[in-house]
BAGUVEX-889707 format. One line per 3 residues: number of its first residue (from 0); for each residue x, y, z of C-alpha. Coordinates in pm, 1 decimal, m for minus. Each point is the difference from the previous one (the first is absolute). Layout:
BEGIN
NUM) X,Y,Z | ...
! end
This chain:
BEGIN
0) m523.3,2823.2,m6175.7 | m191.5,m142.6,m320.0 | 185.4,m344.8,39.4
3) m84.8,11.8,384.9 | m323.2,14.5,5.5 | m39.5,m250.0,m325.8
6) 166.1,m206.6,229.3 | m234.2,67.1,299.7 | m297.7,m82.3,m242.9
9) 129.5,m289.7,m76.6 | 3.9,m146.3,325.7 | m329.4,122.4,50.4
12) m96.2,m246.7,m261.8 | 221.4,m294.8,67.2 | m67.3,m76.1,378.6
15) m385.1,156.9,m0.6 | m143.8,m253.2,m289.2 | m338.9,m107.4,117.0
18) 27.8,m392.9,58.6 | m271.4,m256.0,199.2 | 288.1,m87.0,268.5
21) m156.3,177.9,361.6 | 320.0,m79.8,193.3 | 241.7,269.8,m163.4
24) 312.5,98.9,227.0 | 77.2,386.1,m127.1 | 23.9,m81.7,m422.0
27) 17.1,m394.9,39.7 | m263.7,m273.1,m4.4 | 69.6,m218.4,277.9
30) m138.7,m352.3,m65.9 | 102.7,m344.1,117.4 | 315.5,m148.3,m159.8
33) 81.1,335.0,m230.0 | m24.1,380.9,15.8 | m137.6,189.1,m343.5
36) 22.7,328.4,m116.2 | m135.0,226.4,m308.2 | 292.1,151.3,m220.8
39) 22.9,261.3,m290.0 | 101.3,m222.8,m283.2 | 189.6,315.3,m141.5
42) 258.5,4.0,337.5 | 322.1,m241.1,19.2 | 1.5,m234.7,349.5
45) 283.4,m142.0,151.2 | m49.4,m213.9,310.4 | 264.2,m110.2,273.7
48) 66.0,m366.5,76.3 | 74.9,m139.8,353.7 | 343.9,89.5,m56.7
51) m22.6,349.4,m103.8 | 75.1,m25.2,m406.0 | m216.5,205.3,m200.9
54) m186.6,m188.6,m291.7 | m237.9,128.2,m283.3 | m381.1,m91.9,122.7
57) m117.7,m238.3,m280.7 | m163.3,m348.3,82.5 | 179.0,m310.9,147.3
60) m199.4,m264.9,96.1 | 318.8,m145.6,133.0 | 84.1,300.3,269.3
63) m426.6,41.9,62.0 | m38.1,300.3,m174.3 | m298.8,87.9,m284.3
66) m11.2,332.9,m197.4 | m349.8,m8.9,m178.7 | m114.1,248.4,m256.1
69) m374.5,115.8,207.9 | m38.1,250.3,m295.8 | 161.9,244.5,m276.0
72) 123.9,181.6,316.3 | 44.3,m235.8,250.7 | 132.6,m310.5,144.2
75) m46.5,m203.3,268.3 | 354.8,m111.6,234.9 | m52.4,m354.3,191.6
78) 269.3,m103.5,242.0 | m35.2,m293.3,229.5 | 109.2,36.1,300.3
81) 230.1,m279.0,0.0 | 181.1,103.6,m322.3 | 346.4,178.9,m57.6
84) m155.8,347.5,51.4 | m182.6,13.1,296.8 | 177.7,m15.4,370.4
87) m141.9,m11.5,356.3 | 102.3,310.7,164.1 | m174.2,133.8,340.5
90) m308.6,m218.0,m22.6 | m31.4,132.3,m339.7 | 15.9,m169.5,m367.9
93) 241.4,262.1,m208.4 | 76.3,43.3,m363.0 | 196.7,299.9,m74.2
96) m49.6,131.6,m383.5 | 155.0,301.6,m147.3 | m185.3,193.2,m273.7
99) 165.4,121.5,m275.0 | m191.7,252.5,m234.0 | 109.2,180.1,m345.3
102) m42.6,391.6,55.3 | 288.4,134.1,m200.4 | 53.5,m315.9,m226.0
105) 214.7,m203.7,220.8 | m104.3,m197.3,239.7 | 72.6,74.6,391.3
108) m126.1,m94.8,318.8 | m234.9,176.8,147.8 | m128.5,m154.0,288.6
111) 50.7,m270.9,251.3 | m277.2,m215.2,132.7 | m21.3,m249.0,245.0
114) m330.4,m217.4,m19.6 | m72.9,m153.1,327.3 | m317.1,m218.0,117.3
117) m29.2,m59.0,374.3 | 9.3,m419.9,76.8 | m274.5,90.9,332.8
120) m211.3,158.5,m264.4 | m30.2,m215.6,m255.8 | m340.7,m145.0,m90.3
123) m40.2,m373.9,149.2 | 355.5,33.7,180.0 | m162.6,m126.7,320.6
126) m123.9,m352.8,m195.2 | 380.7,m26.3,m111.4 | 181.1,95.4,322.8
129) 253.0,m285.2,39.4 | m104.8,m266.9,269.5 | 105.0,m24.2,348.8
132) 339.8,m154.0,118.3 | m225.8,m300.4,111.3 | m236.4,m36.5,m283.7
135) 387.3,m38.0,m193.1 | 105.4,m233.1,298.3 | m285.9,m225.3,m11.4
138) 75.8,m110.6,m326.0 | 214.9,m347.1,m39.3 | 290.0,88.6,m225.7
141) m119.0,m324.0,m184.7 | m329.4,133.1,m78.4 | 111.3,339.6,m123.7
144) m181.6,72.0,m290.3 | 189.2,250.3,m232.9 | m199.8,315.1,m24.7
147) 284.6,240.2,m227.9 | 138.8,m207.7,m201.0 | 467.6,69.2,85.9
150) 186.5,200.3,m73.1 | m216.3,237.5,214.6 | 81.8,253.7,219.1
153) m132.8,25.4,394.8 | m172.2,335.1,m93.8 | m183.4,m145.0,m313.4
156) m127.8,m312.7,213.2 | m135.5,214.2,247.7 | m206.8,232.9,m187.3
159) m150.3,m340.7,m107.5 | m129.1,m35.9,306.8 | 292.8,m328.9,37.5
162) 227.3,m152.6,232.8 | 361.1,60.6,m78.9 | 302.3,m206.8,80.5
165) 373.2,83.0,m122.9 | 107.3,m337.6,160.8 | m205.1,m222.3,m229.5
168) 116.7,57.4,m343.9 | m235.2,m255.8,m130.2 | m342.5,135.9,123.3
171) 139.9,409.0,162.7 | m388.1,141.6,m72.6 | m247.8,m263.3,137.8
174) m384.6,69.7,123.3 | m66.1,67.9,315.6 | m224.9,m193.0,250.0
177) m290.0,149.3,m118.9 | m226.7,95.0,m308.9 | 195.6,183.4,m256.2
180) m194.1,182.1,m300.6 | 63.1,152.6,m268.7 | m133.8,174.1,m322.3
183) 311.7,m2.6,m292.0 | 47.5,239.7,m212.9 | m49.1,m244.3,m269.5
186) m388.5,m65.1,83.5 | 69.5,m294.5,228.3 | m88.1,m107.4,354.6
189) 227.4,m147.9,194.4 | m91.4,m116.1,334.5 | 201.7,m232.6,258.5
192) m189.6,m158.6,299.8 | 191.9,m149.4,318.5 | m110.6,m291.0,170.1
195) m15.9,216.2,302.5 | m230.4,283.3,m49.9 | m255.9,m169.5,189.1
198) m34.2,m171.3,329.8 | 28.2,m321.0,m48.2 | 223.8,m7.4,m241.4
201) m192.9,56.8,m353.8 | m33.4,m305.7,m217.7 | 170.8,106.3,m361.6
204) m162.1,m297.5,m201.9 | m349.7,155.6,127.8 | 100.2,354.0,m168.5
207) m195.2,94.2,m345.8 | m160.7,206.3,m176.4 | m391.9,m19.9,71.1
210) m92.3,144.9,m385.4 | 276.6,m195.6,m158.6 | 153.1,m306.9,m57.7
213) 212.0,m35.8,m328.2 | 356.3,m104.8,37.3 | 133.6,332.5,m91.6
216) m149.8,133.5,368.5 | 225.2,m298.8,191.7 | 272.9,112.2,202.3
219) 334.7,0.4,m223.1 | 224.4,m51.4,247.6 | m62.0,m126.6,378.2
222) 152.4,m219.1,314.4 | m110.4,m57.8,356.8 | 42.1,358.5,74.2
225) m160.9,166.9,m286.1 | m241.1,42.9,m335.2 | 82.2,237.8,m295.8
228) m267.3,92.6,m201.6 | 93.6,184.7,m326.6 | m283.1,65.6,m235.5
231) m145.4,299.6,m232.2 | m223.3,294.4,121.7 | m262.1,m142.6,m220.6
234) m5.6,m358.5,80.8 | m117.9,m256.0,293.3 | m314.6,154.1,86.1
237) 111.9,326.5,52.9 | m251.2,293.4,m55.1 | 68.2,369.2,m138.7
240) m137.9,310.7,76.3 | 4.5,300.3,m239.2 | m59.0,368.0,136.7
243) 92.5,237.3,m203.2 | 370.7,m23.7,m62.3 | 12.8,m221.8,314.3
246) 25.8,m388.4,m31.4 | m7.0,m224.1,280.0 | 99.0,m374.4,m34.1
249) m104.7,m246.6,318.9 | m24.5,m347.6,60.2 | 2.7,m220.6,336.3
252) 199.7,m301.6,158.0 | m174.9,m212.2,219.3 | 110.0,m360.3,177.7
255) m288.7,m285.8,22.6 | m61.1,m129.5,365.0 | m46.1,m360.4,109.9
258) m329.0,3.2,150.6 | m103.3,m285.5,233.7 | m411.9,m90.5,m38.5
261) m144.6,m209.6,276.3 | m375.4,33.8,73.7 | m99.5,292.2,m198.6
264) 271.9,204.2,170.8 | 336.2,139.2,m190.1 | 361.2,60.9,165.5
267) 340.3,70.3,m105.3 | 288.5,62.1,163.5 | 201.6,217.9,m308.9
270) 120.1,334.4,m98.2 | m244.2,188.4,m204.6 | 193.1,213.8,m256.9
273) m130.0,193.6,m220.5 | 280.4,261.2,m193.0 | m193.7,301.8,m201.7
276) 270.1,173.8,m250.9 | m103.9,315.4,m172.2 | 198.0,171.4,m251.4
279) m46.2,350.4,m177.6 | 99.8,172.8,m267.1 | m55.8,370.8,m19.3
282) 36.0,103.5,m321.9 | 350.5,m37.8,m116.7 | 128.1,m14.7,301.8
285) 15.9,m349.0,183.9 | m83.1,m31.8,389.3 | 75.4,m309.3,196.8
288) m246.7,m214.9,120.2 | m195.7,29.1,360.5 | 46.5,m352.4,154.4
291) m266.2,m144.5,311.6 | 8.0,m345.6,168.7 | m320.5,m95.0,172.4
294) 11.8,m254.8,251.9 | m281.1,m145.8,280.1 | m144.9,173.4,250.4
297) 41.8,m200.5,386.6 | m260.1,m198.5,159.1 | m131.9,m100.0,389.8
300) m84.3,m235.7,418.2 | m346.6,81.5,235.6 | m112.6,m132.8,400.0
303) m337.8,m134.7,160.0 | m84.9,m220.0,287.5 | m181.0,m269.1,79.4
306) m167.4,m249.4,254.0 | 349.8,m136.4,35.1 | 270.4,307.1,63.8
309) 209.7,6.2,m259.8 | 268.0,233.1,m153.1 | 172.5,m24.7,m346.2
312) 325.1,219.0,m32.8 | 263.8,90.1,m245.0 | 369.1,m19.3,131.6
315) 295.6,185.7,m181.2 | 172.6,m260.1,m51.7 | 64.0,m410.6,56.5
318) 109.8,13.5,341.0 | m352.2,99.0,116.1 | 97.9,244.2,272.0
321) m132.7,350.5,m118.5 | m319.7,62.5,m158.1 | m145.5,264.3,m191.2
324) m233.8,262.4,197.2 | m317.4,128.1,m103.5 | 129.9,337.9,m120.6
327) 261.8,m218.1,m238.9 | m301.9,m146.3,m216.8 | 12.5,m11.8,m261.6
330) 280.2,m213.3,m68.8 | 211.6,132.5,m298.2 | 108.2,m361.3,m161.4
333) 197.2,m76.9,m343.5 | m147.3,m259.4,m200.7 | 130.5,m391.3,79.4
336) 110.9,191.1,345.1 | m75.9,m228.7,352.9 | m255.9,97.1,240.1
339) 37.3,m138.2,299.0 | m396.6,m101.5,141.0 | 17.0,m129.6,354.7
342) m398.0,m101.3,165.0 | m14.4,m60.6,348.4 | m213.0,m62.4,304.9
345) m127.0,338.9,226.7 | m93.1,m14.4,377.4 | 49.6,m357.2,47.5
348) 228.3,m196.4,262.8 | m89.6,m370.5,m61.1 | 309.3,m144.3,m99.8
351) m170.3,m293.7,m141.2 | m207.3,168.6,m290.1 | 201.3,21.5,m374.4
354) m97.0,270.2,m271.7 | m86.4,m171.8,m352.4 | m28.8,179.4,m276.0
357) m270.3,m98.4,m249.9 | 17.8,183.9,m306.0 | 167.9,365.4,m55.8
360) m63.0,186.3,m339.0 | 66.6,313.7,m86.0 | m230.9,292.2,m165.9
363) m26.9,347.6,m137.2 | m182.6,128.9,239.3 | m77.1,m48.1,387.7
366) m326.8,m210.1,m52.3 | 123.9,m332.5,72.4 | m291.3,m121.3,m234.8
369) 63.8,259.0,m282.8 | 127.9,m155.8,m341.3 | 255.8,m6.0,m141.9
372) 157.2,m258.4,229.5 | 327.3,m183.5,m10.6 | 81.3,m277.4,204.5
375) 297.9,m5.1,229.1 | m67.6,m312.0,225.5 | m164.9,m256.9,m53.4
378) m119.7,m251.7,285.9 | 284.6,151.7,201.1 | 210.9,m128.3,m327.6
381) 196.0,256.9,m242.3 | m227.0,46.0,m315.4 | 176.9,m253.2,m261.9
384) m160.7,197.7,m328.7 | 239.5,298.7,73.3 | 288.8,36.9,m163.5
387) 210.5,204.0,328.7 | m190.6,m260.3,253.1 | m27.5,134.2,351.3
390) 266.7,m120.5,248.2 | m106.6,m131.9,368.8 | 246.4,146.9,287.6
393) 38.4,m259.5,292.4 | m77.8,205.6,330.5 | 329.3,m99.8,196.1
396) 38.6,299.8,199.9 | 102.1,m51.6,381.8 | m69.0,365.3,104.1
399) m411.6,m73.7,m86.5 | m192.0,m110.3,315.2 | m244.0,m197.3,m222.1
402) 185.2,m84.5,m370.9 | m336.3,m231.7,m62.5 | m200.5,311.8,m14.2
405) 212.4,134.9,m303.0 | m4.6,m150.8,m368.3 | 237.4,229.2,m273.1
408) 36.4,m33.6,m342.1 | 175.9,218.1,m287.4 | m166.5,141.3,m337.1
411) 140.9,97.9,m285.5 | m146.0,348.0,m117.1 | m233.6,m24.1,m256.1
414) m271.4,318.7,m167.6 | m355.0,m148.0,m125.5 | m69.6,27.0,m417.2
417) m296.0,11.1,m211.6 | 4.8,m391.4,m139.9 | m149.3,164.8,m349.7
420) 255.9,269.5,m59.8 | 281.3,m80.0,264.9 | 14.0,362.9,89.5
423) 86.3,25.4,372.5 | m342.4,124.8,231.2 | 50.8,316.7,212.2
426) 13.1,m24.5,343.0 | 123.5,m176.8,312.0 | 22.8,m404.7,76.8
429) m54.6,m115.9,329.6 | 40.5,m306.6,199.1 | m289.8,m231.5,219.6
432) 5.6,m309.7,184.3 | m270.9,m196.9,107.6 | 136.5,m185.0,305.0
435) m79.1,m248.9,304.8 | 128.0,m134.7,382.3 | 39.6,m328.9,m23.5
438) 61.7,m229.6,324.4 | 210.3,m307.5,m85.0 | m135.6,m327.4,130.1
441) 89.8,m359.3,m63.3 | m184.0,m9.6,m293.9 | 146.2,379.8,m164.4
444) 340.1,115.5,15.0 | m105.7,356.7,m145.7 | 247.1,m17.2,m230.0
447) 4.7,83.6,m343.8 | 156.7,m260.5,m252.6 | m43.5,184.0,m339.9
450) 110.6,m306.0,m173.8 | m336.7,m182.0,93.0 | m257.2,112.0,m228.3
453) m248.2,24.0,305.1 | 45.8,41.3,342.2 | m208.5,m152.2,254.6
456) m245.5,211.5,193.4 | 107.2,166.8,288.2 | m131.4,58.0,337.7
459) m47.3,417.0,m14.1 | m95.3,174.0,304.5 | m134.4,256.9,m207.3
462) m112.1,25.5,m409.2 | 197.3,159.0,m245.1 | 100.4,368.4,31.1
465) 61.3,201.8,m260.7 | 315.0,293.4,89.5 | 166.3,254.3,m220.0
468) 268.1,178.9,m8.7 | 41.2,327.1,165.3 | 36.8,208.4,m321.7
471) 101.4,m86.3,m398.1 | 242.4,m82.0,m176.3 | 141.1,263.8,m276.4
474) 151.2,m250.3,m267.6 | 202.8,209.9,m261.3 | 240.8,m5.4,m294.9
477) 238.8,217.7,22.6 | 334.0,174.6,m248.8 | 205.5,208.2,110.0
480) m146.7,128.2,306.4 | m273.4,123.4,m129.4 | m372.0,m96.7,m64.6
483) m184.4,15.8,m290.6 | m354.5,m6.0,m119.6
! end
């Protein structure tokens, strides 16, 4: 009986210790990439390997397992999960220890324990869930970049939040097609970026560190796919937070834009990225990082009439046979997308009038006269000072009653910026015209040549109408179906 409850005491002590770690399954600390547990320095251990052997507990880096003395009582048992002690079983990481205690001057076992920590429960699990079967499809084979270094295992890749491939020996644990971060036990970041967590693709030469620009915070490894940033807690930039026995490490990614300037107004027509990593430390006990990626918010078209009846419309596609309705607006578009603008002549049956279109410009708001402005056609012409120029449609439909009455052209999506700190402007962009009727004579074919600097003047039954669209335009970037602020 005296032995027994000795014994019972002893447990008592072993799996109760008082420790920092708040994610304890039963007697074991559950943390990311190892379980941990207090033990009475005074009781014998033997632990089970993933083949059933018994083996005294003592440390072995090699097999992932740490015995350290916590005080003249205790000590404090590391395994990593991917070591020679700990299995997968039921959704569960196990290590099975026996404890042997000295009642009666020989040693004998007392009890069995198995030490468990559910993978669903474990603190960031959700930032490390492996990617999807396309985010590992989307990924050339040629641009793998390695994220486990082989020999690994399928399980170990995936509770690094990787892509895993027996069939490539070479490269079998690659990042997916997305952002992959990480905190290492070993006080480093490690983050990979993919071309494609934006829409359009994201720029990777654009990528740095706003705070930071040293070589030691350049990628170390990267392709057309992908950049690898490896770099200490404490260095490029990133700030730490003490509270208490809390510490919190973050820093931020962002990708420059090229911004277009023309007249006081500022476009561009790429991704904005901007990747905030966060990592914490509570106490002893390490906790993966919380990972966001912030992208654009869309933008916007609008409609008013004139003396001269005219309509501007957006059509789904390049064919130019549906348009959007008024309950459609507005427009969800991705960045460098095509809107499809399309201006024509209302309640009018002279087959010898033509539509010209003067100048169309677009705006962030539906005040045609409201800056900022950016130009879209000039004179009729495509604006040559834009990098994505706008593309005139020929109207050579036979089904239209009047083709003269329609003029169509394509833009490529674009969001306003502030020209001083290239930050994109909240808010919708939408599209105007100012147009005219011209009757050809002899002496005007009312025809635009946009190779002739200036076109003759034309004979205009009517002056210059301004028309909008019938609702914005939502530019956005976009990752992963989602949006981001």
């Amino acid at each position: 009986m005296a032995s027994s409850m000795s014994a019972a005491l002893w447990m008592e002590m072993i799996f109760g210790g008082l420790n920092s770690c708040t994610n304890w399954s039963t007697s074991t600390c559950c943390s990311l990439g190892h379980l941990s547990l207090y033990a009475f320095i005074l009781a014998s251990y033997v632990v089970l390997d993933v083949d059933g052997n018994g083996t005294p507990l003592v440390t072995d880096e090699g097999c992932g397992i740490w015995v350290t003395p916590e005080s003249d009582d205790y000590v404090v048992i590391y395994a990593k999960y991917d070591g020679c002690y700990v299995q997968m079983m039921e959704d569960n990481y196990t290590m099975t220890i026996f404890l042997e205690v000295n009642t009666t001057g020989e040693w004998e076992v007392y009890q069995k324990e198995d030490l468990m920590c559910p993978i669903s429960e474990l603190p960031g699990s959700r930032v490390r869930d492996a990617p999807s079967l396309s985010e590992c499809s989307a990924v050339p084979r040629g641009n793998r970049l390695a994220c486990v270094s082989p020999p690994v295992s399928q399980d170990v890749c995936l509770q690094n939040g990787c892509c895993y491939d027996q069939a490539n020996p070479r490269t079998p644990c690659y990042f997916g097609n997305r952002v992959t971060a990480q905190c290492t036990t070993d006080g480093m970041f490690s983050i990979a970026v993919s071309r494609g967590v934006t829409l359009p693709s994201l720029i990777l030469s654009s990528v740095k560190f706003p705070r930071a620009s040293g070589a030691g915070c350049r990628p170390i490894a990267q392709n057309d796919f992908f950049l690898l940033f490896s770099f200490p807690l404490s260095a490029c930039g990133t700030t730490q937070t003490v509270n208490g026995p809390n510490v919190v490490y973050e820093n931020d990614l962002v990708a420059d834009k090229d911004v277009i300037n023309w007249g006081g107004s500022s476009i561009t027509r790429d991704s904005t990225f901007r990747l905030h990593i966060r990592c914490s430390f509570i106490g002893s006990e390490y906790v993966p990082l919380n990972v966001e990626v912030y992208t654009l918010l869309p933008p916007p078209p609008a409609s008013s009439m004139g003396p001269l009846t005219l309509e501007m419309r957006i059509a789904l596609d390049g064919q130019y046979r549906q348009y959007y309705a008024d309950e459609d607006y507005p427009i969800v578009k991705v960045l460098r997308d095509s809107v499809f603008v399309e201006v024509r002549i209302l309640n009018r049956r002279d087959p010898g009038v033509v539509l010209m279109l003067d100048q169309c410009w677009a705006t962030a708001s539906s005040n045609p006269q409201q800056l900022p402005q950016w130009p879209i056609l000039v004179n009729g012409c495509p604006f040559d000072g834009d990098n994505y120029m706008t593309q005139l449609v020929p109207v050579q439909d036979p089904s239209l009653q009047y083709p003269l009455y329609y003029k169509r052209f394509i833009v490529k999506t674009f969001t306003f910026v502030d020209s001083a700190g290239q930050t994109s402007l909240a808010g919708l962009v939408y599209f105007h015209c100012s147009a005219s009727a011209c009757v050809p004579s002899a002496q005007v074919q009312c025809v635009t040549r946009c190779f002739i600097r200036r076109r003759r003047a034309l004979n205009l039954l009517e002056p210059a109408t301004v028309v909008s669209a019938d609702g914005p335009v939502e530019f956005y970037m976009a990752g992963s179906k989602e949006r981001y602020e």
